[in-house]
C-alpha positions in Angstrom: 120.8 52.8 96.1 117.5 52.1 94.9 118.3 48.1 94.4 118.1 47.0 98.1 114.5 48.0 98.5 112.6 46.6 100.2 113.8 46.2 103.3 112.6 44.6 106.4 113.2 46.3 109.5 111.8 45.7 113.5 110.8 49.1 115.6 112.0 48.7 119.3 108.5 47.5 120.5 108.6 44.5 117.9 106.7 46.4 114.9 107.4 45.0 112.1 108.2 47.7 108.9 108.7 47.7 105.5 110.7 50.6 104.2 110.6 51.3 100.4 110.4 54.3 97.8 107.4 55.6 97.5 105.8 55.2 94.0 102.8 56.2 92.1 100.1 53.6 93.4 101.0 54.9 96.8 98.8 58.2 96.3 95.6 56.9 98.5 97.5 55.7 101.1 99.5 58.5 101.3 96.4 60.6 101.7 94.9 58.5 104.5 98.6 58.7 106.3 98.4 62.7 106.5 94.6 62.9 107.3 95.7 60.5 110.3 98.4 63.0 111.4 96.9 65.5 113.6 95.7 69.0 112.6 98.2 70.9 115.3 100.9 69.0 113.9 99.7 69.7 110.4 99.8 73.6 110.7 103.7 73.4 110.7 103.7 71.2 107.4 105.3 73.2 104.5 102.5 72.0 102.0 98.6 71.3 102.9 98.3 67.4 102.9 94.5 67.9 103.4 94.3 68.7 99.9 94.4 66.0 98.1 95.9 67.8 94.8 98.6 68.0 97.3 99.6 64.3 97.2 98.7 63.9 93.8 101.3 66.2 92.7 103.6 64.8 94.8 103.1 61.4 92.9 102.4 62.7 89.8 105.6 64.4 89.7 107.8 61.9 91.2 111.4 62.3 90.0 114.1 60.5 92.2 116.8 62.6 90.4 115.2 65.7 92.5 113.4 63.9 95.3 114.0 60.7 97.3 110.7 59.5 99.0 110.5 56.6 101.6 107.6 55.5 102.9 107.8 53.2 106.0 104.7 50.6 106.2 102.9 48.5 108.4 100.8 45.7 107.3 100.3 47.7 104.1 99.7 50.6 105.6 102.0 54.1 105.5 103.2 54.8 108.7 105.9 56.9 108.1 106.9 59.7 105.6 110.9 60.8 104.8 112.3 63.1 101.8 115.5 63.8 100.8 115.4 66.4 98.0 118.7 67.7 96.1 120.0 69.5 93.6 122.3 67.9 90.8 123.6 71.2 90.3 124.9 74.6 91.2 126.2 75.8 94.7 124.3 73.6 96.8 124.7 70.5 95.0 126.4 68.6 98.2 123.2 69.6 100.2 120.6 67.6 100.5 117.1 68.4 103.0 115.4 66.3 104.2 111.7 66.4 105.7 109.9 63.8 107.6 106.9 62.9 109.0 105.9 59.5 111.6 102.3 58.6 112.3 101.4 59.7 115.9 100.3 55.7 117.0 104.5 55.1 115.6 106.2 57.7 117.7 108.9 57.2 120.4 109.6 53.6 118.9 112.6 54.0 116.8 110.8 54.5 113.5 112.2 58.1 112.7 115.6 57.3 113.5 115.2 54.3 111.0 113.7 56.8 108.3 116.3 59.5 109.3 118.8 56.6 109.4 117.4 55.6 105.6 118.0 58.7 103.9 121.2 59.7 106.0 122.6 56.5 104.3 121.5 57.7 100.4 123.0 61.0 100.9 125.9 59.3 101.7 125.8 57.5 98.9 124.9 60.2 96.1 128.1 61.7 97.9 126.2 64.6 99.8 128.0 66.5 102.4 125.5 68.2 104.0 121.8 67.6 105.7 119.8 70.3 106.2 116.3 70.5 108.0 113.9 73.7 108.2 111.7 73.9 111.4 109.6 75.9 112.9 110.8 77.4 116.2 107.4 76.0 118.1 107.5 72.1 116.8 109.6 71.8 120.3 109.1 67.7 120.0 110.3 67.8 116.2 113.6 70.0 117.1 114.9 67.7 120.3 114.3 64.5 117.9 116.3 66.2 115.2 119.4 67.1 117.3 119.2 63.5 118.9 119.8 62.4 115.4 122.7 64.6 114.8 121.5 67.7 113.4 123.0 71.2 115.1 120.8 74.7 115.1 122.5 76.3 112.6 120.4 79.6 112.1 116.9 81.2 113.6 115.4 83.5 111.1 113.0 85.2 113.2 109.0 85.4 111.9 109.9 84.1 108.5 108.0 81.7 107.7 104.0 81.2 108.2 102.1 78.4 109.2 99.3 76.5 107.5 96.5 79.0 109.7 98.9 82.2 108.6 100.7 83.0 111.5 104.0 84.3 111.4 107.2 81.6 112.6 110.4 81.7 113.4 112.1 79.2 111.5 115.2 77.3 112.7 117.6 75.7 110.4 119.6 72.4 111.9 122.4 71.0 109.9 124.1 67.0 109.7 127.7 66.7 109.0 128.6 63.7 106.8 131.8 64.5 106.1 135.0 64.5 108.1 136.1 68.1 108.7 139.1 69.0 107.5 141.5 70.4 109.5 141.6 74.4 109.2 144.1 75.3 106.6 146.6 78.4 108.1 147.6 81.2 105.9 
């Protein structure tokens, strides 16, 4: 999966995008992508991206086994974020989650469902079954673009989670199908 990177993709308005794994020289322009995404959008990130031995980590411990990062750019700069982290073993091994981030200026253009599209396509092919996304019950924009890509509410655990200021979240798990289902087996 790894060998047909880079690719060359358009966005719907003509941008022109090169998608690739993310690797270790990325770290700066990493940074300056999350300082560019705003701070309200940032309180509902699972890490703080401000910090940067936040993204240094990230790169530092960069183990495509685990973790599959791509990174969309434009004219050299980062202007999209996607994950899709796994397990090799143990009961969730066919799962994979995914996370993903798109630089505001990028938004409403066709770059997410590329990214999504992108890491829909390696879970495939490491023979995943499931997608999985965490949310939080108020990223309202985040949710609808999630089930337009396919992903169901599965679950709302009510105040579980806290955003980056502290408050308490509800958050709502959405799951993506990539398997035929089987027909129900009768007993």
């Amino acid at each position: 999966m790894v060998k047909h990177y880079p690719k060359h993709e358009k966005l719907r308005d003509g941008t022109e995008v090169v998608v690739r794994l993310m690797v270790k020289e990325d770290q700066g322009a990493l940074s300056g992508f999350f300082q560019k995404v705003p701070q309200e959008d940032r309180l509902f990130f699972r890490d703080d991206v401000a910090d940067p031995a936040t993204i240094r980590a990230w790169v530092d411990g960069l183990n495509y086994d685990r973790v599959l990062p791509v990174l969309a750019l434009s004219d050299g700069k980062v202007i999209g974020d996607g994950t899709l982290h796994r397990r090799e073993r143990g009961w969730a091994r066919h799962v994979g989650t995914v996370r993903l981030v798109i630089d505001p200026d990028y938004r409403e253009k066709g770059l997410g469902t590329l990214l999504i599209g992108e890491l829909v396509d390696m879970a495939k092919g490491l023979k995943l079954e499931r997608l999985v996304v965490q949310l939080m019950g108020t990223q309202h924009a985040a949710l609808s673009a999630f089930r337009h890509l396919g992903f169901e509410r599965e679950a709302i655990v009510y105040q579980h989670v806290k955003d980056q200021a502290g408050r308490p979240q509800d958050l709502v798990i959405m799951i993506r199908d990539l398997m035929e289902t089987p027909e129900p087996v009768s007993f």
